[in-house]
NUMILO-944616 format. One line per 4 residues: number of its first residue (from 1); their letters; for each residue x, z, y of N, C-alpha, C. Coordinates in Angstrom, 2 decimals. Example, Ala and Ser with C-alpha at 12.3 -4.5 7.8 and 13.67 -1.06 7.14 Angstrom:
1) as) 13.19 7.80 -5.69 12.30 7.80 -4.50 13.20 7.80 -3.30 | 12.85 7.08 -2.25 13.67 7.14 -1.06 12.90 7.87 0.03 $
//
This chain:
1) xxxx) 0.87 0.00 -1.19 0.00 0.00 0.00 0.89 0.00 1.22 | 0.25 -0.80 1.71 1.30 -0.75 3.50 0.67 -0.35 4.21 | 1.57 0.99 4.86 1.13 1.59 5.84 0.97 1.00 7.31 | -0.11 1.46 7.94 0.23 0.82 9.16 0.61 1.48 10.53 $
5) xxxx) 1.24 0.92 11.08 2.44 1.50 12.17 1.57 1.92 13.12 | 1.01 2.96 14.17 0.41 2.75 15.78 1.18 3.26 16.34 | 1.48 2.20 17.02 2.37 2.05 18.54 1.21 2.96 19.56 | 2.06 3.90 20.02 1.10 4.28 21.46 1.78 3.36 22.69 $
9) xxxx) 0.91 3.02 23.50 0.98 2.11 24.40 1.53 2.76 25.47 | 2.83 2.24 26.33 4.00 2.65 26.98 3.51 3.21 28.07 | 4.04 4.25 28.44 3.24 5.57 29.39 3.50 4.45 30.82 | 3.07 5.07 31.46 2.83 3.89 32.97 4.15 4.79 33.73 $
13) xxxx) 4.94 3.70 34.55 5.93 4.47 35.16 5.66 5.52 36.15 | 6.03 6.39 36.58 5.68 7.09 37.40 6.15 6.92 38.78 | 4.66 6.77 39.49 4.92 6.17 40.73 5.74 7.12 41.59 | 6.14 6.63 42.93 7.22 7.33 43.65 6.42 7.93 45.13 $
17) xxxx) 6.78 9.39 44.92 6.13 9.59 46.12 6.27 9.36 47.47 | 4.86 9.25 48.19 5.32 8.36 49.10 4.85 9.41 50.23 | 4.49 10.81 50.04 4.15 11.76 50.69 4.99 11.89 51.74 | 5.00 11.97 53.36 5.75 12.12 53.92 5.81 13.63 54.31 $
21) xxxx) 7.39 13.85 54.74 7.61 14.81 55.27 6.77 15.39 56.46 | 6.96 16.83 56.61 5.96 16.89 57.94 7.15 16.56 58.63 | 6.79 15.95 60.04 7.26 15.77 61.20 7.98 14.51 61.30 | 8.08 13.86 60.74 8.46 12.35 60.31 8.66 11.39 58.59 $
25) xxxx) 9.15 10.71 58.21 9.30 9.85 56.93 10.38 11.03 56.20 | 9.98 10.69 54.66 10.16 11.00 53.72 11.94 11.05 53.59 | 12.74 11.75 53.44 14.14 11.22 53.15 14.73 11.59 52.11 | 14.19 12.03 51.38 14.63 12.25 49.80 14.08 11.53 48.70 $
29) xxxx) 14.76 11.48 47.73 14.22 10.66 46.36 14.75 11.42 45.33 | 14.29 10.69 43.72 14.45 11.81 42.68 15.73 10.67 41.98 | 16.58 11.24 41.50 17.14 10.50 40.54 17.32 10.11 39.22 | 17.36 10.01 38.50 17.57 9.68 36.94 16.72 11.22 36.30 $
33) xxxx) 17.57 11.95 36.77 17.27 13.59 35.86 16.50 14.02 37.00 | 15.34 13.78 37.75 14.36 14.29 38.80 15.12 15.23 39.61 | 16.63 14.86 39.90 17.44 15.50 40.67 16.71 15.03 42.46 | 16.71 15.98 43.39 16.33 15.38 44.34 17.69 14.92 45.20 $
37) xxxx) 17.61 13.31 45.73 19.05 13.46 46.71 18.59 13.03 48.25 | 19.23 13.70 48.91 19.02 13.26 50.07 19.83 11.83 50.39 | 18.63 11.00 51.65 19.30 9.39 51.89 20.12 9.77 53.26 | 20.74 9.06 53.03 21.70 8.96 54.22 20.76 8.09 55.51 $
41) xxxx) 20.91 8.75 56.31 19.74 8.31 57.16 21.33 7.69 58.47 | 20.79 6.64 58.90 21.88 5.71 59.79 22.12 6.45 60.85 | 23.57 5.90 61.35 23.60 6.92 62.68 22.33 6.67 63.89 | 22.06 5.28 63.42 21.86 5.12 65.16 20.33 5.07 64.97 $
45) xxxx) 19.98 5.68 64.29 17.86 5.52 64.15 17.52 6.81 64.41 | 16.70 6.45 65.30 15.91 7.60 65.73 15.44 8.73 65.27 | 15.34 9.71 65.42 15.41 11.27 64.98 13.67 10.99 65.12 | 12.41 11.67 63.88 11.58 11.93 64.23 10.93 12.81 65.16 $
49) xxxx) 10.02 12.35 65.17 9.57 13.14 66.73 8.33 13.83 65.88 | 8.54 15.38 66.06 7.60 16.56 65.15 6.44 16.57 66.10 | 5.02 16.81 64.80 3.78 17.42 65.06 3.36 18.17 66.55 | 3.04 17.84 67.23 3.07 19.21 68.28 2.09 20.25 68.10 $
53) xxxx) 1.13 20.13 67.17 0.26 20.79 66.90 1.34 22.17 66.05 | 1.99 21.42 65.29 2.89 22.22 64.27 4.13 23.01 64.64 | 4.44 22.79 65.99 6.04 23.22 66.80 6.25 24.61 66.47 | 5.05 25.50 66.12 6.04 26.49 65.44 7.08 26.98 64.65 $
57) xxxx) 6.80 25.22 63.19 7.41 25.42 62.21 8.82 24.78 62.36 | 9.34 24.69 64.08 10.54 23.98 64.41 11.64 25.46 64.47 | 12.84 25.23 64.42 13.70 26.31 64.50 13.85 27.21 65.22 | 13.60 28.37 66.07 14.19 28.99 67.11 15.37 28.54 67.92 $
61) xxxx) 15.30 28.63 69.16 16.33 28.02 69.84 17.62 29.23 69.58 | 18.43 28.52 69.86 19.96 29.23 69.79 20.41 30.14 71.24 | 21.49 31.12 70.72 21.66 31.89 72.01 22.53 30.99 73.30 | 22.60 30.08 73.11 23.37 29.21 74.19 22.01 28.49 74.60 $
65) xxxx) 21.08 28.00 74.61 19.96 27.52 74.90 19.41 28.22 75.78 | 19.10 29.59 74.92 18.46 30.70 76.15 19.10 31.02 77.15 | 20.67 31.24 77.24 20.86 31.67 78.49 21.17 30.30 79.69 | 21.18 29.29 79.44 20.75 27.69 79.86 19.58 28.03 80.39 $
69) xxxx) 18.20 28.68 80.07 16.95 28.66 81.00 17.02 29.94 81.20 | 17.80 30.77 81.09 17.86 32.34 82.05 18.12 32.08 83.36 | 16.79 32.11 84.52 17.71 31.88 85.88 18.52 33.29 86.22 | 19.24 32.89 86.91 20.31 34.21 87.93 19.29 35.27 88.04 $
73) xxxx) 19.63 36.38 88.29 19.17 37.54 88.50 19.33 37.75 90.15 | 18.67 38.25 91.24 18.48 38.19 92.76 18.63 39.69 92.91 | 19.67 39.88 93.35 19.99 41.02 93.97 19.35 41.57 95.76 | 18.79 42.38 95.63 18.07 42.84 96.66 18.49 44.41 97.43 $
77) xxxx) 19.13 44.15 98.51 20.15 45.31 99.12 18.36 46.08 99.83 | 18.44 47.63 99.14 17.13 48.47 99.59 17.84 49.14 100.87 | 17.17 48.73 101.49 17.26 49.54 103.33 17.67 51.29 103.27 | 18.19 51.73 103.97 18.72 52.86 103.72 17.40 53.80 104.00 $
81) xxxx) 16.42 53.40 104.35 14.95 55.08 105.25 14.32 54.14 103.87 | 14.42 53.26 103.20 13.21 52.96 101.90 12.94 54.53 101.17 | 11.68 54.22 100.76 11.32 54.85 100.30 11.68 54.88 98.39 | 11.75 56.08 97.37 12.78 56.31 96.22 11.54 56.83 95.76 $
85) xxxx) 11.69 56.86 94.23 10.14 57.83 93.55 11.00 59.49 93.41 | 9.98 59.93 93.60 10.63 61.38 93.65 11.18 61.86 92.31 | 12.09 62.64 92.59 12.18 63.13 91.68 11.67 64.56 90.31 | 11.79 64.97 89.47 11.23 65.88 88.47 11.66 66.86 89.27 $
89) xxxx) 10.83 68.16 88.93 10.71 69.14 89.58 11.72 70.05 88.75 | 12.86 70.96 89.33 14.05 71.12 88.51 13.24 72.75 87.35 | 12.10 72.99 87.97 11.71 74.08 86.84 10.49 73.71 85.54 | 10.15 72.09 86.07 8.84 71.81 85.13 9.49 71.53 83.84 $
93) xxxx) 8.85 72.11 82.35 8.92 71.76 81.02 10.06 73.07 80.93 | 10.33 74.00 82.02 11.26 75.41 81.32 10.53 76.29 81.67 | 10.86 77.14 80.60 9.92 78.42 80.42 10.93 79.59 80.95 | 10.59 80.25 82.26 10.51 81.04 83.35 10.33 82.51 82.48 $
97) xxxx) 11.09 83.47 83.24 10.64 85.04 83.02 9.49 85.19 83.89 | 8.72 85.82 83.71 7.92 86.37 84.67 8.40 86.99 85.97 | 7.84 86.87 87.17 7.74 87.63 88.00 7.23 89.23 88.73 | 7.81 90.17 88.73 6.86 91.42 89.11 7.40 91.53 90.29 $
101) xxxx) 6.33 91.83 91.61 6.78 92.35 92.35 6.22 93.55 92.80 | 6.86 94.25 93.67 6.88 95.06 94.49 5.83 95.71 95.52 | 5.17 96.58 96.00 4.09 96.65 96.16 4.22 96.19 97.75 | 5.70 96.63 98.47 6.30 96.59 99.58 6.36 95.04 99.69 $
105) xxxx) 6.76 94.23 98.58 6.91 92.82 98.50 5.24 92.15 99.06 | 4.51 92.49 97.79 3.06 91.95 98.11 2.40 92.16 99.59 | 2.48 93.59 100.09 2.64 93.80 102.06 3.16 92.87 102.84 | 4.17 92.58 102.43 4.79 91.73 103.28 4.35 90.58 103.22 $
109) xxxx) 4.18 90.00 101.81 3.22 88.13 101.67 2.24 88.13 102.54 | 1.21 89.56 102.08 -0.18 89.07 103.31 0.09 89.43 104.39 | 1.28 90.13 104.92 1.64 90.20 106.31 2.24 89.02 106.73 | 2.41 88.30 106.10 3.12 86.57 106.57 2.01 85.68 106.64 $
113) xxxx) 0.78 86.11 106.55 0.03 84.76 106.53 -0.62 84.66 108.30 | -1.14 83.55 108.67 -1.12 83.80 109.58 -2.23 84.50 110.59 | -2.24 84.62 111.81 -2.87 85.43 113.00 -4.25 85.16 113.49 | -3.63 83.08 113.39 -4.25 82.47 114.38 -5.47 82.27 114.66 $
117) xxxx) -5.36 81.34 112.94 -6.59 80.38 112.87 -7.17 81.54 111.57 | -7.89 80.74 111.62 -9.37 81.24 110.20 -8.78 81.28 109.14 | -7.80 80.48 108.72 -7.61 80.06 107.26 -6.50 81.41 106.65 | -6.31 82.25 107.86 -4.89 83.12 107.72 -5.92 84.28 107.04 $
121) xxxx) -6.94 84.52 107.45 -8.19 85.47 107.15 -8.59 85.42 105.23 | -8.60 83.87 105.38 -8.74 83.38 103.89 -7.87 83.80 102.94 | -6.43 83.26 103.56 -5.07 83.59 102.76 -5.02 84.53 102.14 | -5.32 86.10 103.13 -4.93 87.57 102.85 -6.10 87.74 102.08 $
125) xxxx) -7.42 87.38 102.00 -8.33 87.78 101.08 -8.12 87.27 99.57 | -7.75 85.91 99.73 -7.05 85.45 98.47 -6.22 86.49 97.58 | -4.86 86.79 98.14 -4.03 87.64 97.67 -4.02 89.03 97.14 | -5.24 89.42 98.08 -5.72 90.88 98.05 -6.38 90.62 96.79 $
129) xxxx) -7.53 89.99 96.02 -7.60 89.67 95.36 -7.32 89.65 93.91 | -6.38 88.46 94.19 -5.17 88.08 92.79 -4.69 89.34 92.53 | -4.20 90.47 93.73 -3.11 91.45 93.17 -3.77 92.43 92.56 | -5.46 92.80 93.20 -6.09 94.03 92.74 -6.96 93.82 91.45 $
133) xxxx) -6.96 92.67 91.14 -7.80 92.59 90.26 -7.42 91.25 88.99 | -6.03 91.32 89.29 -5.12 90.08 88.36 -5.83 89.51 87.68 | -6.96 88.78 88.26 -7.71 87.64 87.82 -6.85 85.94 88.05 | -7.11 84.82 87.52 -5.72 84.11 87.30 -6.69 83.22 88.82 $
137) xxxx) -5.58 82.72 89.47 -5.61 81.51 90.51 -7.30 80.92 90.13 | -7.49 80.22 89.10 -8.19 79.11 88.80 -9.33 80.09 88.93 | -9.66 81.49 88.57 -10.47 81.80 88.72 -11.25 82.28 89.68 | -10.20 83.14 90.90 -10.73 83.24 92.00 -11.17 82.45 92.62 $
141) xxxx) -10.54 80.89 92.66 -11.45 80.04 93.73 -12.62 79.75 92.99 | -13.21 79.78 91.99 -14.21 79.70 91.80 -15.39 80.48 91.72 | -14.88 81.69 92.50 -15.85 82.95 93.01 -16.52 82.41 94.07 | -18.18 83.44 93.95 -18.81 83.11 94.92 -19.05 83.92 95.59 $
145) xxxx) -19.73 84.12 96.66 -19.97 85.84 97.80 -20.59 86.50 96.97 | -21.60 86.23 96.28 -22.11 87.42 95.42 -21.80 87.82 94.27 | -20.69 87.10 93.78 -19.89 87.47 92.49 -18.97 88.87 92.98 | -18.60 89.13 94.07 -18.03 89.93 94.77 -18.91 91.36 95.04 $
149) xxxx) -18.98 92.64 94.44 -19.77 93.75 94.51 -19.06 94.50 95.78 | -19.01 94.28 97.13 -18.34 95.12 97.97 -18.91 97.01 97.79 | -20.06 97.34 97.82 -20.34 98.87 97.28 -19.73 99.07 96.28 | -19.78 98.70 95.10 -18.84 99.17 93.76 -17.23 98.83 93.80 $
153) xxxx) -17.12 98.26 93.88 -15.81 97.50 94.23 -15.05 96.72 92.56 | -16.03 95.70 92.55 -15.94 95.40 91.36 -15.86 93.63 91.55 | -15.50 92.59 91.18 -15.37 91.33 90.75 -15.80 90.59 89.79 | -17.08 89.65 89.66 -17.63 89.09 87.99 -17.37 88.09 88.59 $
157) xxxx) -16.29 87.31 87.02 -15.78 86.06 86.69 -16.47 86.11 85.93 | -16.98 84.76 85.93 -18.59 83.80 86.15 -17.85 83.48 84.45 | -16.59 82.26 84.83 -15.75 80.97 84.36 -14.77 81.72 83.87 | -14.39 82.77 83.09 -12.80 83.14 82.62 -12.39 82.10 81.50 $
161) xxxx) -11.09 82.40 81.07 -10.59 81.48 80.37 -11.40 81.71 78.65 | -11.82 80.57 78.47 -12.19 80.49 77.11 -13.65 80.32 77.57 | -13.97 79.95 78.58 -15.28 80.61 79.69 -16.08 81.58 78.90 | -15.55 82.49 79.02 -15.80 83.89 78.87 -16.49 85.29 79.86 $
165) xxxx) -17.60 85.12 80.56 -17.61 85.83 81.76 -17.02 87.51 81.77 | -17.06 88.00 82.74 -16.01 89.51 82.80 -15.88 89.83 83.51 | -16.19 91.38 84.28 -16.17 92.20 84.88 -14.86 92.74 85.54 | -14.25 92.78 86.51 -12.91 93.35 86.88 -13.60 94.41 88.09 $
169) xxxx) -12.48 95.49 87.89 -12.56 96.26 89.25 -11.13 96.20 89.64 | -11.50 96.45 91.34 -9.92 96.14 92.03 -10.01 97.85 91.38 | -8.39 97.55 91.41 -7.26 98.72 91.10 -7.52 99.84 92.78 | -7.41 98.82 94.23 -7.47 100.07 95.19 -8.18 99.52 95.86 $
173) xxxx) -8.91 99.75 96.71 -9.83 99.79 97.61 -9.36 99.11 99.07 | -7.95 99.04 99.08 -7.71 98.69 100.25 -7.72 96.69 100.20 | -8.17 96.50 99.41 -8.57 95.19 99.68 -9.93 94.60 100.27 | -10.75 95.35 100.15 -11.83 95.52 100.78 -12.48 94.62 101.91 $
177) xxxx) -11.63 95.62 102.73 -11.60 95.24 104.29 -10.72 94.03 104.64 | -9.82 93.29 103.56 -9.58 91.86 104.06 -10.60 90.34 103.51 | -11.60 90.98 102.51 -12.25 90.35 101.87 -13.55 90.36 102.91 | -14.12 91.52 103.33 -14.91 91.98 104.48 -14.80 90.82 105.86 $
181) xxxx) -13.63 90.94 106.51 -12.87 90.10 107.39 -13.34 88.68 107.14 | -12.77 88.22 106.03 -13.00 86.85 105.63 -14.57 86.54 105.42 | -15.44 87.31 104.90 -16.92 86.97 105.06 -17.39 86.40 106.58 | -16.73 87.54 107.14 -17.63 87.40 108.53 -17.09 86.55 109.30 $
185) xxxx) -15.37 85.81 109.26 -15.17 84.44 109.46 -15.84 83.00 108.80 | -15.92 83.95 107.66 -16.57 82.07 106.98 -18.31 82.15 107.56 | -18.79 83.12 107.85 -20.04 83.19 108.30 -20.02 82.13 109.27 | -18.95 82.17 110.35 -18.68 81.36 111.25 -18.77 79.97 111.50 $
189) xxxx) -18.53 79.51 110.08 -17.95 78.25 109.89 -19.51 77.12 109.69 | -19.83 76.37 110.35 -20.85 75.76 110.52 -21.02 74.81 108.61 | -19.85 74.18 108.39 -19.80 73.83 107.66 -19.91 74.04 106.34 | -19.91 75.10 106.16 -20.10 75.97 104.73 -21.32 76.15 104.81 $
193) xxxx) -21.74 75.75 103.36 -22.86 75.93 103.13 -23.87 77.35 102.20 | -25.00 77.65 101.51 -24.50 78.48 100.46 -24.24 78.32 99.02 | -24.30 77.47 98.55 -23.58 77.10 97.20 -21.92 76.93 97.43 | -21.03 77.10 98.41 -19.84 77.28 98.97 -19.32 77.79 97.97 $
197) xxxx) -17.92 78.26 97.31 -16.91 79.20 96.86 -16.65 80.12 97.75 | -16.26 81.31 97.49 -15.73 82.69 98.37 -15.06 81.93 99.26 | -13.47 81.79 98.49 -12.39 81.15 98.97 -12.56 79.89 99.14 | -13.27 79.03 100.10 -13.54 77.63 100.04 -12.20 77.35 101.57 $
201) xxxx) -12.67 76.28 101.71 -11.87 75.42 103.34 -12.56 75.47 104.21 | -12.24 75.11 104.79 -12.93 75.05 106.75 -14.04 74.30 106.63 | -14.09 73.01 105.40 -15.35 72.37 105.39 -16.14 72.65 104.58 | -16.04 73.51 103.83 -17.08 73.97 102.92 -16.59 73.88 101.15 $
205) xxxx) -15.58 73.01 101.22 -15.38 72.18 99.59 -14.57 73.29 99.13 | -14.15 73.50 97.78 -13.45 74.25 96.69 -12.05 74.07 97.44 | -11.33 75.05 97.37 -9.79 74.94 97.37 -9.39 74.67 96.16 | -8.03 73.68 96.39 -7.11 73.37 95.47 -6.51 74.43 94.79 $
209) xxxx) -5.88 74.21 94.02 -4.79 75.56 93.22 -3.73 74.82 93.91 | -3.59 74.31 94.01 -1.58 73.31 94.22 -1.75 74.23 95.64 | -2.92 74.20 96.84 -2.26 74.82 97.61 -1.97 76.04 97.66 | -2.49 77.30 96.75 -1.65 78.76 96.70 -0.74 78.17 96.34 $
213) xxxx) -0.14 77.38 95.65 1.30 77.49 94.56 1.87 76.89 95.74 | 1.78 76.08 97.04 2.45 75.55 97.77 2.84 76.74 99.15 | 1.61 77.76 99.03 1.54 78.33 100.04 2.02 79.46 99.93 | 2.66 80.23 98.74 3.08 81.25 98.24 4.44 81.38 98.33 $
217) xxxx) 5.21 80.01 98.20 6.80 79.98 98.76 7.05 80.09 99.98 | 5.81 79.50 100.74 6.53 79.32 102.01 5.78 80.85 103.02 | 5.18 81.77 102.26 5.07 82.91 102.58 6.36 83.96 102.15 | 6.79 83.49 101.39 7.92 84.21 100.82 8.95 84.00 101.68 $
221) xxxx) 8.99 82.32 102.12 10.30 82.47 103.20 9.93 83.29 104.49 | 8.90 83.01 104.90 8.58 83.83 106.04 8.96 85.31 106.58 | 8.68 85.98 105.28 8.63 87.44 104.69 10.38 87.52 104.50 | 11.04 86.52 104.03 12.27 87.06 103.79 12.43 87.21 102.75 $
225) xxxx) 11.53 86.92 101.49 11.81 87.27 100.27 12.53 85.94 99.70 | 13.98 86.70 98.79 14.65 85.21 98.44 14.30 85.70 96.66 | 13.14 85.29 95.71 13.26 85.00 94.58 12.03 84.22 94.42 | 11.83 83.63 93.47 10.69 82.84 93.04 9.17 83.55 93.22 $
229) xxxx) 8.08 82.97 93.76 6.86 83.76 94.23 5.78 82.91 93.84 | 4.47 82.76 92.92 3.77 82.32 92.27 2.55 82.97 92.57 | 1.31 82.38 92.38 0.14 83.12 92.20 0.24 84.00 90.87 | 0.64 83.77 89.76 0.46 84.31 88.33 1.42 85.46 88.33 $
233) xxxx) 2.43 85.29 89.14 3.31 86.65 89.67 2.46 87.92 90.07 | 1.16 87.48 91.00 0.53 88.89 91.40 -0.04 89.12 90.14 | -0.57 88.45 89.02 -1.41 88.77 87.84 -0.39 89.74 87.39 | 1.02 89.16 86.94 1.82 90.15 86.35 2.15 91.38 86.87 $
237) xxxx) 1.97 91.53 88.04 2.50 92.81 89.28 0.83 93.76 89.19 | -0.02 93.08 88.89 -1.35 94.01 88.48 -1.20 94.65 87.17 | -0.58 93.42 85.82 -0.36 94.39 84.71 0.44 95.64 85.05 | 1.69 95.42 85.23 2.79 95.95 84.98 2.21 97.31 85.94 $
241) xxxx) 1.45 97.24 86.91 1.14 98.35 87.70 0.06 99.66 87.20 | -1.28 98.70 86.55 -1.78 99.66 85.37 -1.05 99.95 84.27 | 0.22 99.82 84.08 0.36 100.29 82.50 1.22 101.75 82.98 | 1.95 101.21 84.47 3.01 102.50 84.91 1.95 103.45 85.37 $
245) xxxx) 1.15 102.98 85.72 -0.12 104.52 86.08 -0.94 104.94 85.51 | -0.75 104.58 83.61 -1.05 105.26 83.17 -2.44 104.89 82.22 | -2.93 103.61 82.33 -4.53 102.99 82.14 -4.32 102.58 80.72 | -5.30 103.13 80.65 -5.37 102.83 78.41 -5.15 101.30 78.73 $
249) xxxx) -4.68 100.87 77.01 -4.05 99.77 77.06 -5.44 98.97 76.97 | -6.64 99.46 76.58 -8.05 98.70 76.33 -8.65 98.03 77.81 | -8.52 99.15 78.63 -8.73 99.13 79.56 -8.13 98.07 80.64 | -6.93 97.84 80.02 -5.84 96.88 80.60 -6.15 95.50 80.41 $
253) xxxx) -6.49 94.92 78.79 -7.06 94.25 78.33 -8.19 93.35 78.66 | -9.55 94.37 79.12 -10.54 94.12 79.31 -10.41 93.83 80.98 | -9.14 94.21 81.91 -8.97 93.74 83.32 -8.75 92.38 82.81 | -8.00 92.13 82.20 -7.17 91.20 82.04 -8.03 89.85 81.63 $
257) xxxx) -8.55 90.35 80.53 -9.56 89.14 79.44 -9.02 88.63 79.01 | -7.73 89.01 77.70 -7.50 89.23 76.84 -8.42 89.34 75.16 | -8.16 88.51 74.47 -8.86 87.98 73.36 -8.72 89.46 72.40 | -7.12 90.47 72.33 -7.12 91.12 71.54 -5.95 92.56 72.27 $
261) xxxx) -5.92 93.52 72.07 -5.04 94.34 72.42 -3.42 93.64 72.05 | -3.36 92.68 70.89 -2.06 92.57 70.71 -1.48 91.60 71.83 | -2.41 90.72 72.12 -2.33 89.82 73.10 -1.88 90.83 74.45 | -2.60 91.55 74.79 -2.00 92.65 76.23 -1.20 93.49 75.73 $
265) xxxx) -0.52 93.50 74.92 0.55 94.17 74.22 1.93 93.44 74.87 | 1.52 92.31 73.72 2.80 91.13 73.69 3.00 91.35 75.57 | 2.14 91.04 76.62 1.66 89.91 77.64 2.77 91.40 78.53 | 2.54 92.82 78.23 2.90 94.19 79.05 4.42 93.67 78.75 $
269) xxxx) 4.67 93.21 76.99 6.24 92.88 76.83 7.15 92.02 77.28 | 6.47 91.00 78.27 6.73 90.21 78.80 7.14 90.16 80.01 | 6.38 90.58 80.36 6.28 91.29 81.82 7.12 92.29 82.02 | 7.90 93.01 81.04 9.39 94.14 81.06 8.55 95.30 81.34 $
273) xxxx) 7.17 95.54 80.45 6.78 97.26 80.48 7.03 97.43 79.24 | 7.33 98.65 79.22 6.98 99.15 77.54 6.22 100.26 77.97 | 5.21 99.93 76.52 4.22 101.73 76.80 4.60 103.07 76.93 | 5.49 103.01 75.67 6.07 104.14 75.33 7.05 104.69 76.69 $
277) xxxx) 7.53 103.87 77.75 8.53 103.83 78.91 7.29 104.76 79.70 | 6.05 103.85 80.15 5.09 104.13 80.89 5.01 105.27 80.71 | 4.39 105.77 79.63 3.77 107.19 79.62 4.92 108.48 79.88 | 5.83 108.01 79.87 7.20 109.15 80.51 7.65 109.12 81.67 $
281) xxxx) 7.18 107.46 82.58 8.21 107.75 83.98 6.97 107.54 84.75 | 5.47 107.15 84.38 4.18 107.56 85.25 4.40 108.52 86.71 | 3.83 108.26 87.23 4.04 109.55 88.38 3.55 110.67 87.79 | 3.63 111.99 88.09 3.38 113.10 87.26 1.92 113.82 87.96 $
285) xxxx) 1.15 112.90 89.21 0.11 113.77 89.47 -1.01 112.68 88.60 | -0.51 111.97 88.21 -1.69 111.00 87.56 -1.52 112.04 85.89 | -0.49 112.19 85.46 -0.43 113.29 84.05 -0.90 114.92 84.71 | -0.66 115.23 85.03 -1.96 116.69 86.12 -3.18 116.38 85.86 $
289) xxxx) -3.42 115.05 86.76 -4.69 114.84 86.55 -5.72 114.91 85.49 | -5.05 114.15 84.28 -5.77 113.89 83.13 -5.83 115.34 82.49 | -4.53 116.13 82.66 -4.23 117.24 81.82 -5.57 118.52 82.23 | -5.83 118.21 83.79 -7.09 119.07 84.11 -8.31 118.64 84.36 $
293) xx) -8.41 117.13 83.75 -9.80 116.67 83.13 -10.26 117.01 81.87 | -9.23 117.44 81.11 -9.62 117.44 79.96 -9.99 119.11 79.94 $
//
């Protein structure tokens, strides 16, 4: 029997691609073993001209290119009265000892404020204030005339911190009569209205805080005092003053508005009291006293 042969019929050559490159004609081919080679492309024929839609996918320019479209840089001579941005304030972002002062010191601040005008009336009631009843800056200006008990001699913060409202009594009485003073000037003042702040301005609106903190140095130069002088300084000169005369530490606390005794603990340690100091160098008619209350 004869077998019979089938020829499979000769595969079709495989055509050559004719896919072009992006951005101009094709310049490679395959060789024998589907090696790819590149054609030698002539010197003198034109370079394709790429996609513009596509110019991203062109090379980055080189560092000799860029500084070719860097123009010159224009030097500009600044006038000597120009104006400079100020500079950082050499105590902001450092953490400061506290301040205590002096009771002779604090006399002398509200004896520096001034005579003239109205606002000197304001000043000393301010201070009298802060010192007797070491309530913080932010809170006094936001007192109102009747937050102020002149018969009792007592202070309700409305707004304390944590807005927390709270009862203070001044420590002495002799603030009184500069707070007194200042009523019956601002009575004066056409512009104030009664929804006003205690401590308001000449026109009626809230005082700033920036201006005690501005107005407290330059009472200090006045006065002659050469160390650092703050509103939060009289807060500390109120602690440090109940703890040397003797005022339970609760009591201190609850001036203060203070979240916990450890808090007016720490705040006395800060401030350079110690309790244990207090209750031995106290004046000795305030220890009399208690000794023949009891």
């Amino acid at each position: 029997m004869q077998l019979a042969l089938f020829h499979s019929p000769p595969a079709e050559a495989r055509r050559r691609s004719t896919s072009a490159r992006v951005g101009g004609a094709s310049t490679r081919t395959k060789g024998k073993r589907g090696r790819q080679l590149r054609r030698s492309r002539p010197a003198n024929a034109p370079k394709p001209v790429g996609n513009p839609e596509l110019s991203f996918l062109k090379p980055p320019p080189s560092s000799a290119e860029l500084e070719l479209k860097l123009e010159p840089a224009v030097l500009v001579d600044m006038p000597a009265g120009a104006a400079q941005e100020p500079l950082a304030h050499p105590t902001r972002g450092k953490l400061l000892p506290p301040e205590v002062f002096t009771e002779a010191e604090v006399r002398a601040l509200i004896g520096a404020c001034s005579t003239r005008g109205v606002t000197g009336h304001r000043n000393r009631a301010l201070l009298a204030v802060l010192w007797r009843t070491g309530i913080r800056i932010s809170e006094a200006l936001e007192l109102r005339p009747h937050d102020v008990d002149l018969k009792n001699g007592t202070v309700r913060v409305r707004l304390g911190k944590g807005l927390k409202p709270r009862t203070t009594v001044l420590s002495n009485l002799d603030a009184l009569p500069l707070v007194e003073r200042w009523l019956e000037e601002r009575a004066k003042l056409p512009a104030v209205g009664q929804g006003a702040p205690l401590l308001c301005t000449l026109k009626g609106t809230p005082t700033d805080p920036s201006y005690a903190r501005h107005l407290l140095p330059r009472l200090a130069k006045r006065a002659g005092l050469e160390r650092r002088v703050h509103p939060h300084g009289l807060r500390h000169t109120h602690a440090a003053d109940l703890a040397l005369a003797g005022v339970p530490v609760l009591a201190i606390q609850q001036q203060l508005g203070h979240t916990s005794l450890v808090t007016t603990a720490n705040y006395l340690r800060r401030v350079g009291v110690r309790l244990d100091l207090a209750q031995m160098i106290r004046p000795p008619t305030a220890r009399s006293a208690r000794s023949t209350s009891r």
